[in-house]
ROMARGU-65835 format. One record per atom (N, C-alpha, C): x, y, z; residue in three letters. Coordinates in steps of 0.2 Angstrom, whole numbers, plus 5000, padded with zeros to 4 digits. Example, Ala and Ser with C-alpha at 12.3 -4.5 7.8 and 13.67 -1.06 7.14 Angstrom:
2
506649725039Ala
506249785039Ala
506649845039Ala
506449895035Ser
506849955036Ser
506450005039Ser
% end
This chain:
239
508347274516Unk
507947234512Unk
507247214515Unk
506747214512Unk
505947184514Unk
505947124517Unk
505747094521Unk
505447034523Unk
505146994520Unk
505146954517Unk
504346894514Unk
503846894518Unk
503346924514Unk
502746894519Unk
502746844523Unk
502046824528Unk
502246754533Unk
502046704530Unk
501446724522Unk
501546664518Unk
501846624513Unk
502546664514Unk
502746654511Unk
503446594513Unk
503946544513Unk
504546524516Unk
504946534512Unk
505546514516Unk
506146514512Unk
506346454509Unk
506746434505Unk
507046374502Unk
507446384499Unk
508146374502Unk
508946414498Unk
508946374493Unk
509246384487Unk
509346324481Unk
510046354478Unk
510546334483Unk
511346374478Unk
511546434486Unk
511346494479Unk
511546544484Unk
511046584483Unk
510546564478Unk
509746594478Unk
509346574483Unk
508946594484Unk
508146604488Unk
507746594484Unk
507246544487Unk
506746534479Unk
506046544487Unk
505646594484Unk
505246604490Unk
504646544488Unk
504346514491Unk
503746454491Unk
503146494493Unk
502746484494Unk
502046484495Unk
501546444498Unk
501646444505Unk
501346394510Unk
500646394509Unk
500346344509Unk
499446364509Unk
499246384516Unk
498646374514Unk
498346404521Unk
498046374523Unk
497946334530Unk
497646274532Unk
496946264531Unk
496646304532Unk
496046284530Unk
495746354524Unk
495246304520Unk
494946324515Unk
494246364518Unk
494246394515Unk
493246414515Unk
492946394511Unk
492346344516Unk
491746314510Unk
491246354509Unk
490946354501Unk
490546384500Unk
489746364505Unk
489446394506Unk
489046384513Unk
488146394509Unk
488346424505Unk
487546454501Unk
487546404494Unk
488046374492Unk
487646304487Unk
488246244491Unk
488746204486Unk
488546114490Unk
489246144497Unk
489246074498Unk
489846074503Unk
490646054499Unk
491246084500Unk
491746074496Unk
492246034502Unk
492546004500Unk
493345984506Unk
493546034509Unk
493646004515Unk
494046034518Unk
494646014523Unk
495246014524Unk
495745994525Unk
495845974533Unk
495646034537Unk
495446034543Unk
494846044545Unk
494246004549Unk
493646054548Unk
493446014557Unk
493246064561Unk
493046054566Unk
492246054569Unk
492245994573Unk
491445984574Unk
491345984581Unk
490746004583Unk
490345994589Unk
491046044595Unk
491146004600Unk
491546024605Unk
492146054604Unk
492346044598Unk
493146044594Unk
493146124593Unk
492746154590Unk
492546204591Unk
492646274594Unk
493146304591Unk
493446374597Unk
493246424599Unk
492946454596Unk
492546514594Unk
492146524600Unk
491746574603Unk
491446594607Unk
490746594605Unk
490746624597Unk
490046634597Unk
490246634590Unk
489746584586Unk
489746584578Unk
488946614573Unk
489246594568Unk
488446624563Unk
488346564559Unk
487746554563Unk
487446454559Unk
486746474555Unk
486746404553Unk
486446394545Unk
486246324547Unk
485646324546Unk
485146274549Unk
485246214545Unk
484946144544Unk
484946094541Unk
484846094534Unk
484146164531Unk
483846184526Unk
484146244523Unk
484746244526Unk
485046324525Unk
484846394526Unk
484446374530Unk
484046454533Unk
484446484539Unk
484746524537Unk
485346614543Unk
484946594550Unk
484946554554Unk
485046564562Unk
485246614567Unk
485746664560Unk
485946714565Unk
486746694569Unk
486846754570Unk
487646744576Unk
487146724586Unk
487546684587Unk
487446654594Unk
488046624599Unk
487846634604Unk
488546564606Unk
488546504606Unk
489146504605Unk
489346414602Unk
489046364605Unk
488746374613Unk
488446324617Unk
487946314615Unk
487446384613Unk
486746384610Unk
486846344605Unk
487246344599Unk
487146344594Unk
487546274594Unk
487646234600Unk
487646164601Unk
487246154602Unk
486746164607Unk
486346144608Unk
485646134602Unk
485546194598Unk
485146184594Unk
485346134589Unk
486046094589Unk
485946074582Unk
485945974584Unk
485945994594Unk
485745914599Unk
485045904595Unk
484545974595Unk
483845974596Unk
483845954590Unk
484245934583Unk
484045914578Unk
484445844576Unk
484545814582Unk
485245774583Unk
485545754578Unk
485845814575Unk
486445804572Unk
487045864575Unk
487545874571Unk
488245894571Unk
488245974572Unk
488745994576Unk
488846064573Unk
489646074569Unk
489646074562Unk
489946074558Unk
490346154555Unk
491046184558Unk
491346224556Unk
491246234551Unk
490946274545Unk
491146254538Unk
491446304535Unk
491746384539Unk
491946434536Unk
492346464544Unk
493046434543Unk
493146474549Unk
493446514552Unk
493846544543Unk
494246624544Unk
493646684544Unk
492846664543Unk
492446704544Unk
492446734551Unk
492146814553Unk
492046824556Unk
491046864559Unk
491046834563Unk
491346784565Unk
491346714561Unk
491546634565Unk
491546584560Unk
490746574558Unk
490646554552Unk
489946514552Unk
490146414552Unk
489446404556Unk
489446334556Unk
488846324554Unk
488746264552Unk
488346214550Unk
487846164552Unk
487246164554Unk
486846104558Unk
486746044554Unk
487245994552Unk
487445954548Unk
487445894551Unk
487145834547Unk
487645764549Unk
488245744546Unk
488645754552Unk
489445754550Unk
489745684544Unk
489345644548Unk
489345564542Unk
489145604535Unk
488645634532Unk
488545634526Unk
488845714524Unk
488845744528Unk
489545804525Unk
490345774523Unk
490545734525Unk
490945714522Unk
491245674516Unk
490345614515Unk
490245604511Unk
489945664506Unk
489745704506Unk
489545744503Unk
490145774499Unk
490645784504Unk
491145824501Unk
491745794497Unk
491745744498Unk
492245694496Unk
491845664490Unk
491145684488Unk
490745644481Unk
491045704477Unk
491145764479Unk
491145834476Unk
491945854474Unk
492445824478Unk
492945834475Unk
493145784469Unk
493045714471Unk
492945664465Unk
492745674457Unk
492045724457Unk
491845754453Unk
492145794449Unk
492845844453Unk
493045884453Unk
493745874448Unk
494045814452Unk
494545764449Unk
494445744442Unk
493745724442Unk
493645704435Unk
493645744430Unk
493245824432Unk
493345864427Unk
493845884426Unk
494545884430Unk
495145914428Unk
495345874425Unk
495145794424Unk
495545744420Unk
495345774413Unk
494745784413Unk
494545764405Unk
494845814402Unk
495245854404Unk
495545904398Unk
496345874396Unk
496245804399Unk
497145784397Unk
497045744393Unk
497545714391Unk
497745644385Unk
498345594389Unk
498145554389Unk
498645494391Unk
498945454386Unk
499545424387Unk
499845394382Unk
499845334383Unk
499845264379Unk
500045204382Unk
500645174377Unk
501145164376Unk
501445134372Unk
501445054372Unk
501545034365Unk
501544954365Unk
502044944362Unk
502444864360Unk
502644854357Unk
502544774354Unk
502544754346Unk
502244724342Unk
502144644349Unk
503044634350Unk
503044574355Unk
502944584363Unk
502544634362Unk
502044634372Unk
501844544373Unk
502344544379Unk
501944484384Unk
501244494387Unk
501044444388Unk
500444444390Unk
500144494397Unk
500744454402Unk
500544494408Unk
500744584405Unk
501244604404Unk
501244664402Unk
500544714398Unk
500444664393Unk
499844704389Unk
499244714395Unk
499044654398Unk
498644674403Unk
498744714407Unk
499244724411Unk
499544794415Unk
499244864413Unk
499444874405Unk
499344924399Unk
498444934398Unk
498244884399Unk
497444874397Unk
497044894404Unk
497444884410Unk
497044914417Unk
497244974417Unk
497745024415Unk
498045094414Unk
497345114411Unk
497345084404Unk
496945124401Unk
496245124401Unk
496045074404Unk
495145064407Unk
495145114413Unk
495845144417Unk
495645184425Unk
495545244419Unk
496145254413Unk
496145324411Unk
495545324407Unk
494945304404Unk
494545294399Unk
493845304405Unk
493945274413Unk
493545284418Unk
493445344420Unk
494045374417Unk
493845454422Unk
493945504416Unk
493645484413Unk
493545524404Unk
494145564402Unk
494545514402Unk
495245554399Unk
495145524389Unk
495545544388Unk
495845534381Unk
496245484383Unk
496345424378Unk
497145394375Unk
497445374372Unk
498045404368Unk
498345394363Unk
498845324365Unk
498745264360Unk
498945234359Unk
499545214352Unk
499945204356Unk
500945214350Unk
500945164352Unk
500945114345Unk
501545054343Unk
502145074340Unk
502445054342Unk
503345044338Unk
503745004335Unk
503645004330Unk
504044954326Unk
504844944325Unk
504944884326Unk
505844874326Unk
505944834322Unk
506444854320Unk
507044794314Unk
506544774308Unk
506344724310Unk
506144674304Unk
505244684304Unk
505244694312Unk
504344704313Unk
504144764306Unk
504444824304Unk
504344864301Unk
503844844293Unk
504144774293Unk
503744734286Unk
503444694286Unk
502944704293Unk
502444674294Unk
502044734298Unk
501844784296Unk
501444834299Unk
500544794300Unk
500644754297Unk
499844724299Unk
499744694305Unk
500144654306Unk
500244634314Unk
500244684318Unk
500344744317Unk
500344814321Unk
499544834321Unk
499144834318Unk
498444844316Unk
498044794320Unk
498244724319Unk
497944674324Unk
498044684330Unk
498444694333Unk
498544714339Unk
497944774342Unk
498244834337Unk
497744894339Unk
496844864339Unk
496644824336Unk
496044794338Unk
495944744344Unk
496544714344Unk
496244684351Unk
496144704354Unk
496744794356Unk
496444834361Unk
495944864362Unk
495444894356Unk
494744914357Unk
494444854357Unk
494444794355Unk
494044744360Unk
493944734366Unk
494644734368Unk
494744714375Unk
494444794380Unk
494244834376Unk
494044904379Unk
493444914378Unk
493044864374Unk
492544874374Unk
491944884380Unk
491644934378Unk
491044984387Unk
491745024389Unk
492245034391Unk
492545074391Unk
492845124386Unk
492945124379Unk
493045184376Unk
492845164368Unk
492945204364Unk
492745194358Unk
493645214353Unk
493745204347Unk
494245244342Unk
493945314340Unk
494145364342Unk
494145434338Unk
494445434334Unk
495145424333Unk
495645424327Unk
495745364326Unk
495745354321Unk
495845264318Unk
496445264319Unk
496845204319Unk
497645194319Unk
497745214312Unk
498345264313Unk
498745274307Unk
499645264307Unk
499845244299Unk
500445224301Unk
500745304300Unk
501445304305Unk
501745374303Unk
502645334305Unk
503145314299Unk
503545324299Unk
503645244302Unk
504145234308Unk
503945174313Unk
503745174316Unk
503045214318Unk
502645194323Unk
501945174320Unk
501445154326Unk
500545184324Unk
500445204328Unk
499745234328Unk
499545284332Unk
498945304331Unk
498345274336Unk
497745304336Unk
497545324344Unk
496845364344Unk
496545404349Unk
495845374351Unk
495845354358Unk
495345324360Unk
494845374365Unk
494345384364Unk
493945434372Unk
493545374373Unk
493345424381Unk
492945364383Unk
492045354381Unk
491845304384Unk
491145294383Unk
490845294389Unk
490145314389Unk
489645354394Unk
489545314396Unk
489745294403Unk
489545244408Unk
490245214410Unk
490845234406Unk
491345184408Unk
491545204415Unk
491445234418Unk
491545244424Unk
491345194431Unk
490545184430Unk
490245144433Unk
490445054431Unk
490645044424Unk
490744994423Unk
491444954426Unk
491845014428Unk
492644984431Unk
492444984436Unk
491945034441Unk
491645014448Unk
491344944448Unk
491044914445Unk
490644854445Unk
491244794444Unk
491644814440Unk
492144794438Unk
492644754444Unk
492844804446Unk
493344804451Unk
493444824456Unk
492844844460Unk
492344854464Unk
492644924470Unk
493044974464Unk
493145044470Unk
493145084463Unk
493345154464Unk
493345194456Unk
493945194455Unk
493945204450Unk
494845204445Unk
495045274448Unk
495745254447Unk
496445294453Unk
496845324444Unk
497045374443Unk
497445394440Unk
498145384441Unk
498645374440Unk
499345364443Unk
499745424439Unk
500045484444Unk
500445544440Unk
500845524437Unk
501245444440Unk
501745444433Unk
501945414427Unk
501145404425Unk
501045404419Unk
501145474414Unk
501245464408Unk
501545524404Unk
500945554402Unk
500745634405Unk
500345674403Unk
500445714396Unk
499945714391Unk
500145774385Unk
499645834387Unk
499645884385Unk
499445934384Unk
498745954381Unk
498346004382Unk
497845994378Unk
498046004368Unk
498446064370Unk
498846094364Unk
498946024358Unk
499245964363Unk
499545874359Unk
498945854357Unk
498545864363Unk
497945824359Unk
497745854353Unk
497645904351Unk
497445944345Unk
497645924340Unk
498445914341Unk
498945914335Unk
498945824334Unk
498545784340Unk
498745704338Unk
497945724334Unk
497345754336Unk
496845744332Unk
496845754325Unk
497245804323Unk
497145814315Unk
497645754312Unk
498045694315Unk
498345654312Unk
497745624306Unk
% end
């Protein structure tokens, strides 16, 4: 029988083998448009290689040199020499300031986060008798989710006797778009279906900055909150 690659492990599950797939410690950044993360990234002295191919501060090819050279010229501009691709060969580095490549990188993954948020939908369920602290709990979930251009489907649930007061269930649903107001708008209005409601909130252009002034860091997503699908969001939209 065949061996698994080396990037591959093993992990017994029973009397199966279920082969995994290890990443690879470091990524290549793209080096000719911005700077991306990087997992591991070595600077200045750290630096292994004997002789790399660097890229000046303005991005103009310096060519392959030795890595002493190629410290030395990026003293003469006193900033960093920054690995940025180092399964290249040879590696290419970077005559960067290490402080703002990080920053750099870290503005660009965030970015990145965001775009892969906005294709989800988040749910927040309530119930007609939410205590106070709780709904506020609920109200910071969805101003993080509404921050980072998510959708949010909001479901009330009616029990026993609440069912014969579904207007109390509509009150509430406004207090929540009040209390979300500069953070999202209604796209589907609250509808009743059966014992529940259920409306669809996206956000508003700036909300993002607003929960920063707000709360004074950016909104966190938290994974264990319930994700739907983009497919759910479709099927909540024609409600």
């Amino acid at each position: 029988m065949n061996q698994p690659s080396s990037r591959f492990s093993r992990r017994p599950i029973g009397r199966a083998v279920l082969l995994r797939r290890v990443p690879k410690p470091n990524a290549t950044l793209d080096v000719t448009g911005g700077l991306l993360i990087q997992q591991f990234v070595r600077v200045n002295q750290k630096i292994r290689a004997r002789e790399v191919r660097v890229i000046d501060p303005e991005g103009k090819q310096l060519g392959v040199m030795p890595t002493s050279q190629a410290l030395a010229a990026a003293q003469q501009h006193g900033m960093d020499l920054i690995e940025i691709s180092p399964n290249a060969n040879p590696p290419v580095c970077k005559i960067f300031d290490y402080g703002k490549f990080k920053y750099e990188a870290e503005k660009r993954e965030r970015e990145a986060r965001k775009h892969q948020h906005a294709s989800k939908l988040k749910e927040i369920k309530l119930r007609l008798n939410i205590d106070d602290h709780d709904y506020q709990t609920k109200l910071h979930h969805m101003r993080g989710f509404l921050a980072n251009a998510m959708k949010v489907k909001v479901s009330l649930f009616f029990r026993g006797r609440e069912n014969a007061r579904p207007e109390f269930g509509h009150e509430l649903m406004k207090r929540v778009v009040k209390d979300l107001e500069g953070y999202g708008h209604t796209e589907v209005m609250p509808k009743l279906m059966g014992k529940s409601l259920t409306m669809m909130l996206s956000a508003e252009r700036g909300a993002a900055k607003k929960y920063e002034a707000e709360f004074g860091r950016e909104a966190e997503v938290e994974d264990e909150v319930e994700t739907e699908t983009e497919t759910e969001v479709a099927e909540t939209e024609k409600i």
